[in-house]
C-alpha positions, -999 to +999 in steps of 0.1 A: +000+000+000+010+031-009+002+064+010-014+092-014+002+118+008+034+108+023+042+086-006+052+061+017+052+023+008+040-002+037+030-034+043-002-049+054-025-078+061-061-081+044-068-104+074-061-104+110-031-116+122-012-120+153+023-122+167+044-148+185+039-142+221+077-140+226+080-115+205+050-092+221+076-071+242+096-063+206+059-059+186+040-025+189+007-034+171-010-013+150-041-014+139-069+002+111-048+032+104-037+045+069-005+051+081+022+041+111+025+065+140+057+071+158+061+046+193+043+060+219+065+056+250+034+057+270+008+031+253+018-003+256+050-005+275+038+019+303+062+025+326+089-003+312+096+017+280+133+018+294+132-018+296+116-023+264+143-001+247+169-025+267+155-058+249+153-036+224+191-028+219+200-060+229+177-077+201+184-059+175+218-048+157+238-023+165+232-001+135+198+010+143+195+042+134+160+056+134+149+082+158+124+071+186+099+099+187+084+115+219+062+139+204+062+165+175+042+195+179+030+229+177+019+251+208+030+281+199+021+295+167+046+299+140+066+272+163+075+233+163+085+219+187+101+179+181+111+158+208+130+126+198+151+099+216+173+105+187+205+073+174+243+079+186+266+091+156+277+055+160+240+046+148+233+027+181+211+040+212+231+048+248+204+038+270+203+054+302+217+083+282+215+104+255+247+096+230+272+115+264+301+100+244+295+123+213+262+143+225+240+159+195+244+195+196+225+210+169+197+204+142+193+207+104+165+204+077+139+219+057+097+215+064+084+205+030+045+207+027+025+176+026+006+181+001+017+186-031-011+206-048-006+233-022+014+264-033+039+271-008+079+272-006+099+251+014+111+267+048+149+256+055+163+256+094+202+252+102+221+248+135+191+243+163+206+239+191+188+206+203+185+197+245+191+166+257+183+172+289+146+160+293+131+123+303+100+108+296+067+104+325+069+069+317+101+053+324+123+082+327+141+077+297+162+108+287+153+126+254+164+154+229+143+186+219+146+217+193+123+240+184+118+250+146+110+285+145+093+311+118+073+283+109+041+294+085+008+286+101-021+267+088+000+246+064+002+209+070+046+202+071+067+175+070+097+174+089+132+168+074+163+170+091+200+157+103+215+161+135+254+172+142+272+153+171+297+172+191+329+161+170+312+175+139+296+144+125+261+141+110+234+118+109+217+103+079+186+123+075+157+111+091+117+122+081+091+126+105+065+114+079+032+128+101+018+160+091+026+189+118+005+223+118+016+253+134-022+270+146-023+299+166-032+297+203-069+294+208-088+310+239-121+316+249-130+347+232-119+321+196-150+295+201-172+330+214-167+346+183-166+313+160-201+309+174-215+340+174-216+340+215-224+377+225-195+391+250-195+397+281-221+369+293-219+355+327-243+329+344-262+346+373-285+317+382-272+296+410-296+268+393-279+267+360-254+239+366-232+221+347-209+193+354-175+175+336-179+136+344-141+119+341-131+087+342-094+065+339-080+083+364-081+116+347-076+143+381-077+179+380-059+210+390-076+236+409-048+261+404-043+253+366-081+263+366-074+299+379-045+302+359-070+294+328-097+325+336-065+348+341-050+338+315-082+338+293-092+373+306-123+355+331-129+364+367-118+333+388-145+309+393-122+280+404-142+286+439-176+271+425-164+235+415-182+209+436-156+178+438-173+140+435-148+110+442-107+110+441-087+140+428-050+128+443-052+164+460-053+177+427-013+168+424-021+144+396-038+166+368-048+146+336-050+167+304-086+156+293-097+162+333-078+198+329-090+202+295-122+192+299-133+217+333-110+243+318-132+248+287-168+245+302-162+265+326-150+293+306-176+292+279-205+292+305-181+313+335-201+316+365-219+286+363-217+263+395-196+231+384-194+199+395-161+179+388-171+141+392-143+121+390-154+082+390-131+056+408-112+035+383-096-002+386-059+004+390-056-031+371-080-027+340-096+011+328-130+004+321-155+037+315-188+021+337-209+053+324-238+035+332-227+033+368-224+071+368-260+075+352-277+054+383-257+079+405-262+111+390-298+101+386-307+096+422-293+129+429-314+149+447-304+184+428-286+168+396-267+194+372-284+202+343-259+195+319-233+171+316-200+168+297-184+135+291-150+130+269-152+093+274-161+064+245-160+031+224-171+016+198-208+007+199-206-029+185-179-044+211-194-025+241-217-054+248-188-077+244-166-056+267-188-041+293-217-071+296-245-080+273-273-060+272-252-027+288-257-001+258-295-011+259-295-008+299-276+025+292-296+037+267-330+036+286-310+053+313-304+078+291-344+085+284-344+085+321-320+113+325-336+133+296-371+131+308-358+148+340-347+176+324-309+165+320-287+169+290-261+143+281-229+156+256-202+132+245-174+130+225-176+115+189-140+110+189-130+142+166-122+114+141-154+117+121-181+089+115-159+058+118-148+047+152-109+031+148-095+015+180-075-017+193-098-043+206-116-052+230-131-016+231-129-009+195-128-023+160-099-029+135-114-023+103-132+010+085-160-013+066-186-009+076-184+023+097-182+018+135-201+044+154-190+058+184-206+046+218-226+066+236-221+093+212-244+076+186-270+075+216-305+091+200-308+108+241-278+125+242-259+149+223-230+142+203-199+167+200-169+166+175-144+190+164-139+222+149-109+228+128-103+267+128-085+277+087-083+300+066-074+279+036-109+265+030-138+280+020-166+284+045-197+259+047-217+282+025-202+307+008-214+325-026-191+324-058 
């Protein structure tokens, strides 16, 4: 298969296949995608991805020479910022550190866009200094970083690029084949004007409540929150959030629990808030939203509207939660709608077809796998808005 974009050749299976069990610790599976994705350090191998990268080195030969990636990204506009465990200049990994024999000291390399219809130049970098001296959450394995600068916004780039070593040699050059877009920053007052939301509106009604339901261990951080209204412009309403279940003291923030409070609170500011964090199985993450419907409906006072980033696809559910749970769920759903209650979840931002490793999601696109509870007819189902200007709008006259 060849990759219309990338151009990029790979192989892969019309059928489902699986691996030697002694080779599973080697193996990083991947499933239903178009396209590989770099290793993520935090998936499968958890906390041993040190260990992993020790079988690793000892497995394979000692001329490996592609980069591990950590993460390539773009939170600052006209910014990258690519973070890479990257090969020694001998072409081998120095596990437990990065390449101190000969350490990598700068970066090279040109962004080309990744789509070839698109008219725009190539942008060329030269001598980044690169740092090598972060380390991973998981595992603590130590990692490089540059940051490519004056980067155009909006267009989708591939990354090209060598690295020089301390004695002057360079590596072979190495593409991070994954598109990367540099998008400005987006606040509050963005969505508000996206939507059309008049300024300056503040709930007043102590009755008007709304709550973020989270699940998989996903805490929050009461003083990220005020740092989110001051940063956002907001008065501080960090003070209205009722807490339900375990928040680790709020030490142990989660980026979909920060995310997820950050955002509903400041498009609706001044609405009391309930953060409901549900208790989760330190052996096996399992979302029991219908466990959190039975409680939320026997509150006395429940909030009027829910938030929940949390999902699978709808035809293992059954399989993985118990048979008959989406229909259980479901007519608790109509439960919590005829009191009044509205229900939003996330449809996954990937579109119509749910894409995930099993036993909570499918392998193949055909036919399409909706998104569980999302495709619920009593709730509401939310997506993603992808702010451009190099598309015209939905409507638009010629």
């Amino acid at each position: 298969f060849r990759c219309v974009f990338t151009g990029r050749t790979m192989l892969r299976s019309r059928k489902e296949y699986k691996i030697p069990s002694h080779l599973s610790y080697l193996v990083q599976m991947v499933h239903g995608i178009s396209d590989f994705p770099p290793l993520s350090l935090t998936h499968k191998f958890g906390s041993t991805a040190d260990n992993f990268l020790h079988e690793l080195d000892d497995t394979l030969s000692s001329d490996v020479s592609k980069p591990i990636y950590i993460s390539v990204r773009s939170r600052t506009l006209n910014e990258v910022l690519v973070e890479v465990i990257p090969p020694c200049s001998g072409g081998s990994f120095e596990l437990g550190s990065v390449c101190a024999s000969n350490p990598v000291v700068s970066a090279s390399g040109v962004l080309y866009p990744a789509i070839d219809t698109m008219e725009v130049s190539n942008q060329s970098f030269s001598g980044i200094e690169v740092d090598c001296t972060g380390a991973t959450n998981y595992g603590d394995f130590p990692f490089c970083s540059f940051t490519i600068t004056h980067v155009p916004a909006y267009v989708p780039w591939i990354i090209e690029y060598q690295l020089t070593y301390q004695d002057q040699t360079v590596s072979p050059t190495f593409t991070y084949q994954h598109f990367t877009v540099s998008t400005p920053q987006l606040v509050v007052q963005s969505v508000l004007d996206m939507y059309s939301v008049p300024k300056g509106l503040r709930v007043t009604n102590p009755n008007a409540t709304q709550c973020v339901a989270e699940f998989e261990q996903q805490y929050y951080s009461p003083s990220d929150l005020s740092l989110f209204f001051e940063l956002n412009g907001l008065d501080d309403y960090s003070d209205i959030v009722t807490l339900i279940g375990p928040n680790e003291q709020g030490t142990q923030p989660g980026t979909e629990g920060n995310l997820d409070i950050q955002w509903m609170m400041g498009i609706a500011p001044g609405s009391p808030t309930i953060y409901w964090s549900n208790y989760a199985n330190s052996t096996k993450e399992i979302d029991h939203i219908l466990t959190w419907q039975y409680e939320i409906g026997n509150m006395t006072d429940p909030p009027l509207v829910s938030s929940l980033s949390y999902a699978m696809t709808e035809s293992t559910a059954n399989n993985f939660l118990g048979d008959g749970y989406i229909q259980r769920s479901n007519t608790q759903f109509q439960v919590l709608a005829s009191m009044g209650l509205t229900m939003i979840f996330s449809a996954g931002d990937a579109g119509s077809n749910s894409l995930s490793a099993p036993p909570m999601g499918q392998l193949h696109c055909f036919p399409s796998h909706a998104m569980w509870p999302a495709e619920s007819p009593y709730v509401t189902a939310l997506s993603a808005t992808y702010f451009t200007p190099l598309t015209d709008p939905i409507c638009y006259l010629q």
